[in-house]
N, C-alpha and C positions, 0 to 999 in steps of 0.2 A: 410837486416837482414834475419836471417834463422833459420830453428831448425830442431835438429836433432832430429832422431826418429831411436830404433833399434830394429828388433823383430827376435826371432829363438826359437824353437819348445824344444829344451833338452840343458842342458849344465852342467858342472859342479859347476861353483861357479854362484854368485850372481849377480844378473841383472846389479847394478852398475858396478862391475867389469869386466861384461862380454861388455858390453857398452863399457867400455876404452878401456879394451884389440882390442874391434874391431877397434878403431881409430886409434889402432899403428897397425893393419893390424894381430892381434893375433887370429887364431881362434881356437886355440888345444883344446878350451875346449867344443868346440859345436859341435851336433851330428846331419849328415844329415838325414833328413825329407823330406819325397817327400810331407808334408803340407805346406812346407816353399818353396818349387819351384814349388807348387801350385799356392800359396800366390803371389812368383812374378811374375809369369805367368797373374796372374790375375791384375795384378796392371797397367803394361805394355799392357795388353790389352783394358784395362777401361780410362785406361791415358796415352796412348803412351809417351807422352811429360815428363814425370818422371822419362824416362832413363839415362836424363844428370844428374840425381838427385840421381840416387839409385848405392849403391854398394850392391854386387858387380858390377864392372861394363862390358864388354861382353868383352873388354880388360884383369883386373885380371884373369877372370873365361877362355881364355887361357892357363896361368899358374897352376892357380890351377880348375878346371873343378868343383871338388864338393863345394868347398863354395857356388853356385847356392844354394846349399839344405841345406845349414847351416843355412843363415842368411842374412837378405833383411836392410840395413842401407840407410834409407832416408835422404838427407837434404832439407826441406821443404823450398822453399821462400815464401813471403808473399802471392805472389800468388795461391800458392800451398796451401794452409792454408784451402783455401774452403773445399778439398779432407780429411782431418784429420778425420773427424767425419766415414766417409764412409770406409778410410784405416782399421781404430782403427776396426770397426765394422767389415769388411773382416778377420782381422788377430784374431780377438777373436769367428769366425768361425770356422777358420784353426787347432785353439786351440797353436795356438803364444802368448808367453810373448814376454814382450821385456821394453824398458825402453827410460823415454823422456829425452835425453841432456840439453832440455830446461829449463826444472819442476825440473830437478834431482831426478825422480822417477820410480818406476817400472810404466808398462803400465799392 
């Protein structure tokens, strides 16, 4: 089991939709942040082991280089679940919305 989790600094439309559009790989509507490749800077060094977990992932960002600074999409396993409290509190640092998969709600 797992849950997803997505956050990014500016966008156009609404957190839900900004969430799906990221599942089908849509980012047109989110604006790069260097708080948001901050954020995954900071995550990947706190929790190395989150990389097989996070998109982008160092494969897309390749292709497309700036979604780094768009928008950090976690899928959390169970294990993973300890780190939530500490992520949530990192990205409301950064000053990152974003929205849970799981709850179907904004973050």
């Amino acid at each position: 089991m797992s849950s997803d989790f997505g956050f990014w600094k500016r966008s156009t439309g609404g957190p839900e939709e900004v969430f799906d559009g990221l599942a089908e790989g849509d980012t047109r509507g989110l604006s790069v942040s260097p708080d948001v490749l901050r954020f995954r800077e900071e995550l990947l060094a706190k929790w190395p082991d989150v990389e097989d977990v996070l998109e982008p992932s160092r494969f897309d960002l390749e292709e497309e280089p700036d979604d780094a600074g768009k928008y950090v999409l976690l899928t959390l396993s169970v294990r993973h679940l300890d780190y939530l409290p500490e992520i949530l509190d990192m990205a409301k640092k950064s000053g990152l919305v974003g929205f849970s998969g799981v709850a179907g709600e904004p973050i």
